[in-house]
C-alpha positions as CSV (number, residue, x, y, z in Angstrom):
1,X,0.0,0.0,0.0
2,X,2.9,2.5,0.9
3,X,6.4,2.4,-0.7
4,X,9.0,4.5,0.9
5,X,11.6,4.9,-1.4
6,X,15.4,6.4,-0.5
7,X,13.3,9.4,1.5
8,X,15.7,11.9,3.1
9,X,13.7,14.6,5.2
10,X,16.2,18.0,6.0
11,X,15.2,20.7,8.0
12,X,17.1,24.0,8.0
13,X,19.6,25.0,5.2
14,X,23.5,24.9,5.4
15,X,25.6,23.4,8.8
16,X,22.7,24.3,10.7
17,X,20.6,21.8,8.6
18,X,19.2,18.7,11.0
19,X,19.1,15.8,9.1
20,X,15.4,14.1,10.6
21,X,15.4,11.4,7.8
22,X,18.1,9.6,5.9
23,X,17.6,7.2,3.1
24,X,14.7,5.6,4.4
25,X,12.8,2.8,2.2
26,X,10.4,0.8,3.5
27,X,7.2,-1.2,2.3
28,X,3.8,-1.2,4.1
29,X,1.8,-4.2,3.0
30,X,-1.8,-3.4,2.3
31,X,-4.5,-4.2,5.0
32,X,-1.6,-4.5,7.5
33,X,-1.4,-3.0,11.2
34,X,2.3,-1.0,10.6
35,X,3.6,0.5,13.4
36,X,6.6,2.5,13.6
37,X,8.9,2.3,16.6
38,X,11.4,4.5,18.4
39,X,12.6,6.4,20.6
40,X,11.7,10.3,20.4
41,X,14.0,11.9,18.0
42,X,14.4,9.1,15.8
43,X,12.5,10.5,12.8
44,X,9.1,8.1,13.1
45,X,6.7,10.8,13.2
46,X,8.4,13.2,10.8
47,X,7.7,10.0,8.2
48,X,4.4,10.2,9.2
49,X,3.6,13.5,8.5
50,X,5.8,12.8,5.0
51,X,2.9,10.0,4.2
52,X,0.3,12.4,5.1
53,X,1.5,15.5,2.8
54,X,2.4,17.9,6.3
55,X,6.2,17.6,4.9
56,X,7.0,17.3,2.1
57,X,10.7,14.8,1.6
58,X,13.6,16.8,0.7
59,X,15.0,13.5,-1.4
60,X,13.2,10.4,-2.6
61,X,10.1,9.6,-3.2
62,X,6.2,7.8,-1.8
63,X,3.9,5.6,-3.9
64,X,0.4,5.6,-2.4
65,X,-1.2,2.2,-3.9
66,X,1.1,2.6,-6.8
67,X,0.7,6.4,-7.5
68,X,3.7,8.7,-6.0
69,X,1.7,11.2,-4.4
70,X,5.0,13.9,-3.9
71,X,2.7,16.2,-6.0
72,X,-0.7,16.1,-3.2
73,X,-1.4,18.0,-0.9
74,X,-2.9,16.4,2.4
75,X,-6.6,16.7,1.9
76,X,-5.9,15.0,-2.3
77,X,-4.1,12.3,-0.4
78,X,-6.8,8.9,0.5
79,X,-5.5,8.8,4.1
80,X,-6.9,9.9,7.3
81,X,-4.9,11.1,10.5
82,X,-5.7,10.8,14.2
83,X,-3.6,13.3,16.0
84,X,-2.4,12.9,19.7
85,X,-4.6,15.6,20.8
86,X,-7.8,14.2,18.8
87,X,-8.5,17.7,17.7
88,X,-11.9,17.3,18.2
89,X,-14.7,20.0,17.7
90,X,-15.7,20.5,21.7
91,X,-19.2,22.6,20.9
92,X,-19.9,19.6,18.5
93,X,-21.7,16.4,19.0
94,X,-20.2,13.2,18.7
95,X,-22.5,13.0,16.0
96,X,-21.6,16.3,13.8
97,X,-17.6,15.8,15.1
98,X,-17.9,12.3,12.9
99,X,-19.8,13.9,10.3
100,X,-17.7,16.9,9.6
101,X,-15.1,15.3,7.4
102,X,-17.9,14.3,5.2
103,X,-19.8,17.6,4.9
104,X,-16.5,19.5,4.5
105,X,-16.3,16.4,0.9
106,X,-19.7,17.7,0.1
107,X,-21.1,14.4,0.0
108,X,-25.3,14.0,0.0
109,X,-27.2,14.2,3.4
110,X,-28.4,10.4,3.2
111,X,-25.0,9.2,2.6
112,X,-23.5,11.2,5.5
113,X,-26.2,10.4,8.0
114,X,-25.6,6.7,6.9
115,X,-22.1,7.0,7.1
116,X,-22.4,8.8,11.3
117,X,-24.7,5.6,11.8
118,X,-21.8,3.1,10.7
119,X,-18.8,4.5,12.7
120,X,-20.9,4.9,15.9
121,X,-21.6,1.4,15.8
122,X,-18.3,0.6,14.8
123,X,-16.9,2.1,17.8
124,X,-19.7,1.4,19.8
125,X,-20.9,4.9,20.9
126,X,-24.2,4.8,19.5
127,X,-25.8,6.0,22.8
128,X,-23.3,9.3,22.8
129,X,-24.2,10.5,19.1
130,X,-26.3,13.7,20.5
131,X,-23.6,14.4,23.3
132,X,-20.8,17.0,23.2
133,X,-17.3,15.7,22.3
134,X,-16.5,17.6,25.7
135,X,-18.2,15.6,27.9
136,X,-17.2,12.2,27.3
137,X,-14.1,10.6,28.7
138,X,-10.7,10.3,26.9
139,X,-11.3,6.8,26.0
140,X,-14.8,8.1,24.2
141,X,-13.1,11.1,22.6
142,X,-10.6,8.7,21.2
143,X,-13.3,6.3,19.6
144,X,-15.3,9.8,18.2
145,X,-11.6,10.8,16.7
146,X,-11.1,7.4,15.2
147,X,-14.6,7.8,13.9
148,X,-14.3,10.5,12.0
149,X,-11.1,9.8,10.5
150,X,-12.4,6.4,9.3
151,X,-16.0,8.1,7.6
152,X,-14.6,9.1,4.4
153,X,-13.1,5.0,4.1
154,X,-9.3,6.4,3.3
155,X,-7.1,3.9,1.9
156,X,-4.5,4.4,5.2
157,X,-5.3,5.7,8.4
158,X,-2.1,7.5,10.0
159,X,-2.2,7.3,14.3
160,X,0.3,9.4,15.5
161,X,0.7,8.3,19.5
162,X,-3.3,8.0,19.8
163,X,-3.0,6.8,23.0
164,X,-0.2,8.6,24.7
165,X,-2.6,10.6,27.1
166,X,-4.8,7.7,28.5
167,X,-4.3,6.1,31.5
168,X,-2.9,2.0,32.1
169,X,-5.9,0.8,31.9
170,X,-7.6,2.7,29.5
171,X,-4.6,1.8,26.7
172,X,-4.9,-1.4,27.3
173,X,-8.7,-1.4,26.4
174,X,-7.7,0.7,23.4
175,X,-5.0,-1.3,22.2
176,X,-7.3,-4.6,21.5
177,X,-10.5,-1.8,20.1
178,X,-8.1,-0.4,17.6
179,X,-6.6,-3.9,16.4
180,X,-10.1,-4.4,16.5
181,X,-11.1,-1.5,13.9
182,X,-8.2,-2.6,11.5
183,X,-9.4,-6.2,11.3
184,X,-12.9,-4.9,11.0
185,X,-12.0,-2.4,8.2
186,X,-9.4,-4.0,6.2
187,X,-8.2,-0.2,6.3
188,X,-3.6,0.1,6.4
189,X,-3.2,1.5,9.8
190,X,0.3,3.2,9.9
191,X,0.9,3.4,13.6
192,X,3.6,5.4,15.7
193,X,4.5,5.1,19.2
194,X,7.8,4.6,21.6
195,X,6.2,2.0,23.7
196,X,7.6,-1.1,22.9
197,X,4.6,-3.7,24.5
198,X,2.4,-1.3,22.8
199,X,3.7,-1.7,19.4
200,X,4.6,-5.8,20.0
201,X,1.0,-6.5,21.3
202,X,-1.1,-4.6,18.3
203,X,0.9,-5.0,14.9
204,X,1.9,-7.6,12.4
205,X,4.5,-5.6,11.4
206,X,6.7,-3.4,13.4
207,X,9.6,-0.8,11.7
208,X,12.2,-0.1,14.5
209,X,13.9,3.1,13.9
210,X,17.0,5.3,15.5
211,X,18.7,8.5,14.3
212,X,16.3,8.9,11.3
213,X,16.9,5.0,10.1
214,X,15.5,2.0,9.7
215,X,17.1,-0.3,12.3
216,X,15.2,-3.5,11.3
217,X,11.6,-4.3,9.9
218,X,9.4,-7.7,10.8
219,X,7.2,-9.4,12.5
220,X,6.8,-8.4,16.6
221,X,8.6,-11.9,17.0
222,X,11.0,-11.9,15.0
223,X,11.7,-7.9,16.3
224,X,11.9,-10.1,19.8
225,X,13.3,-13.2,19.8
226,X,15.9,-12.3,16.6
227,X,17.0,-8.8,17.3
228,X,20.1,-7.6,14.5
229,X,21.5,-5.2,15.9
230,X,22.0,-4.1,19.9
231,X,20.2,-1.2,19.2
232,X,17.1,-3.5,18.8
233,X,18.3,-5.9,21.4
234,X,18.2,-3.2,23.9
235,X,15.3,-1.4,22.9
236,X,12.8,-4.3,22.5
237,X,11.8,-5.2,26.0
238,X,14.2,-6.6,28.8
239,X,17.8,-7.8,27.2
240,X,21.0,-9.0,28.6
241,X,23.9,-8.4,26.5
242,X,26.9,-11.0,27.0
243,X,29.9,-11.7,26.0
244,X,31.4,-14.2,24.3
245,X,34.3,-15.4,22.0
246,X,33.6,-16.1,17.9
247,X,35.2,-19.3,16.9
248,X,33.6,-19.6,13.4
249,X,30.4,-19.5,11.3
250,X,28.7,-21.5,8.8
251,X,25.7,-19.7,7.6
252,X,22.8,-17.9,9.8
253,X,25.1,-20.4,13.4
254,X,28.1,-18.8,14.5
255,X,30.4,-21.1,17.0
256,X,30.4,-19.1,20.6
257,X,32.3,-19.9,23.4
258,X,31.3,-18.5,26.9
259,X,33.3,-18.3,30.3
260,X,36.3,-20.6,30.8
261,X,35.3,-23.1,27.3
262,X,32.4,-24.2,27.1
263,X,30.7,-23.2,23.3
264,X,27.3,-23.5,21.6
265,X,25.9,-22.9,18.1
266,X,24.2,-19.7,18.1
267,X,22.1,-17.6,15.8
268,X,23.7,-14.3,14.3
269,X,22.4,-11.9,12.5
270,X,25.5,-10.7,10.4
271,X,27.4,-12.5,7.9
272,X,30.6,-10.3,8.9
273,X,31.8,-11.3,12.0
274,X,35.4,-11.8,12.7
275,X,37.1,-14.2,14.8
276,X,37.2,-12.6,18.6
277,X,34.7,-10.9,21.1
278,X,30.8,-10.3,20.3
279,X,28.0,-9.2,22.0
280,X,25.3,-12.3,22.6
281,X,21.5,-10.8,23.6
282,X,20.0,-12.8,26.2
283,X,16.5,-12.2,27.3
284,X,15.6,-12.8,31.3
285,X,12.7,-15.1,30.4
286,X,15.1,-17.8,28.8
287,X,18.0,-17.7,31.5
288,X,17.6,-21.0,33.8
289,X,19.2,-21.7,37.5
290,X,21.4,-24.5,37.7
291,X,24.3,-25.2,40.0
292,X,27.7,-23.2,39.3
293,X,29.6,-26.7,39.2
294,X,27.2,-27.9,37.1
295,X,28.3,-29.2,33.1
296,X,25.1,-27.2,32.1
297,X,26.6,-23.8,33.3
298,X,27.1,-21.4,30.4
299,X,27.5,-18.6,32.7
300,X,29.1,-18.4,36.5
301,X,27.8,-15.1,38.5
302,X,26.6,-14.0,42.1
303,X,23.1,-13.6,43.3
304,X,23.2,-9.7,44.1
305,X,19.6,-9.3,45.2
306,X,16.0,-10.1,43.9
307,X,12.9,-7.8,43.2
308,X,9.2,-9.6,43.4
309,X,7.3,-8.7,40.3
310,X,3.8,-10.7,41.0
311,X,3.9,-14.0,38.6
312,X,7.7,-14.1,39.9
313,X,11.0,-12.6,40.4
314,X,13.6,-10.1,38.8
315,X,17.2,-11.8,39.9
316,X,19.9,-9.4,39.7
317,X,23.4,-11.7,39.0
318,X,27.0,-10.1,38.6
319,X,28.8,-12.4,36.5
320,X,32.8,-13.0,37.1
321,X,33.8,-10.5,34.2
322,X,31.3,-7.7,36.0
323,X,28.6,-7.9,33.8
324,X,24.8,-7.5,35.6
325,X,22.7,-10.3,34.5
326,X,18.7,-10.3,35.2
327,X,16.9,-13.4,35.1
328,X,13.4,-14.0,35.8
329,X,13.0,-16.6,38.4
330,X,9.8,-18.4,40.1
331,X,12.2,-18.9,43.2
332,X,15.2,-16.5,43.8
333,X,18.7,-17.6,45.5
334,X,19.7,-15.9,48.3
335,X,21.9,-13.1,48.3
336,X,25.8,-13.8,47.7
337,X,24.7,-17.1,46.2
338,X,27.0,-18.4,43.6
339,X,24.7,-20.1,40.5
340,X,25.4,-21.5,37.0
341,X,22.8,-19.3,34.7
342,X,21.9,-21.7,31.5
343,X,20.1,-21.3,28.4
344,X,18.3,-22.9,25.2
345,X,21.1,-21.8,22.4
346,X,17.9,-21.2,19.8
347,X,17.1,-18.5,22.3
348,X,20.5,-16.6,22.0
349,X,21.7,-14.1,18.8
350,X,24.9,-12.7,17.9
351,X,23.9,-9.2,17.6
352,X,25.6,-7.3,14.8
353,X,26.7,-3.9,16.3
């Protein structure tokens, strides 16, 4: 549905020129949740607004459905935004807010009032249509804007951190009603956020970027469980990052050795590693317990201390090169402790930094 191709996005003129964008190319599949992930600064929303005609790229170009639409402004482009504010109409009804796209399109009465009947039952706010926009919650003003943006059936709808200013709860509730919209619509949703269990529980495909790049596209479990770079490693959810010594690689398995000799076949996700020291990502979830004398020891570290999280435990272990380790445990070892930390070598990558 959207191809990104070799976009560049300057601002300014000259040395004081920031550079937001840099030969980005990506592919959004039609009919796909897309979500775009990163920390703030790293050029995510500034390809949004590219997509949506509020910038225009200062290299490169994007194909809308197969048309480059370079040459649109935002209201020629099929695609709908829903802002972080939900700049919503507050004198309005829910009704008229959803409606206003529509009238603004000139299309007939019957199909508009049509059209206000759909989305409320859509977003299931049929009850609310007479109500002003300023008297519902935030979780209700977030359905009316989602509403509205989907009355005129765009090709993509653009969601620029919809869901930053609701509370835990609230999100959570959101998160499953707007996977729920997509699925119901067929509509692209292009969706941008920093929160990483946000963007892992919603999408089937996540973009992770950095310093206006594209650090890796895929699926939220391959983003997970086969991070490329440390960058990814580290942002994605709870990682340890060990080291360990390359002794060789045939293919996508690289030979690693950990500690005092003992090696496994591991994943990696370059094919330009050198003999000597690489990082290894580790998630806490995989790490088991065993005894430090133990054959099945990968790892040798001290139990520093444990944190109770509910379903279990955080153990904090310093390993004999200095590294912290966290593993999550359904029984901690004392304090001091000396353990053997193992783990399933299909859940380990060589990260390529």
């Amino acid at each position: 549905m959207i191809d990104v191709r070799h976009v560049t996005k300057k601002f300014g003129e000259g040395a004081t020129a920031v550079m937001a964008l840099e030969d980005v190319s990506l592919i959004i599949p039609e009919g796909s949740f897309f979500t775009l992930l990163g920390p703030s600064g790293c050029g995510k929303t500034t390809l949004l607004r590219l997509i949506a005609g509020f910038e225009l790229p200062s290299e490169g170009e994007i194909r809308l459905d197969g048309d480059s639409i370079g040459h649109l402004p935002p209201h020629k482009r099929p695609v709908n935004t829903v802002f972080q504010n939900y700049a919503l109409f507050p004198h309005m009804s829910v009704a008229r807010n959803i409606g206003f796209g529509l009238e603004m399109l000139k299309r007939p009465k019957t199909e508009i009032a049509a059209t206000i009947e759909e989305m409320l039952d859509l977003v299931q706010l049929g009850a609310f249509a007479a109500r002003r926009v300023d008297q519902l919650s935030g979780g209700q003003q977030q359905r009316v804007a989602l509403a509205r943006a989907l009355a005129p059936r765009p090709k993509v709808l653009l969601l620029d951190e919809p869901l930053s200013a609701l509370d835990l709860k609230l999100r959570k509730g959101m998160q499953s009603e707007l996977k729920r919209l997509q699925a119901e619509t067929g509509i692209t949703f292009v969706f941008v956020t920093h929160d990483q269990s946000e963007a892992l529980a919603m999408s089937d495909q996540i973009a992770v970027m950095s310093a206006g790049a594209v650090q890796q596209v895929g699926t939220p479990e391959d983003i997970y469980t086969a991070p490329q770079s440390r960058f990814v490693a580290d942002f994605i959810g709870d990682t340890n990052i060990v080291t360990g010594e390359l002794l060789g690689y045939d293919g996508p398995m690289a030979q690693i050795r950990f500690g005092e000799g003992r090696s496994l076949s591991v994943k990696t996700a370059s094919a330009t590693l050198v003999p000597g020291p690489v990082h290894v990502a580790l998630r806490p979830e995989t790490i088991t317990i065993c005894d430090a004398a133990s054959d099945a020891a990968l790892l040798i570290g001290t139990v520093r201390d444990a944190t109770y999280f509910g379903a279990g435990s955080q153990m904090s272990i310093r390993l004999e090169d200095g590294t912290e380790i966290q593993a999550q445990v359904d029984r901690p070892s004392p304090a001091g402790t000396l353990v053997g930390l193992n783990c399933d070598s299909a859940m380990l990558q060589v990260l390529a930094d």
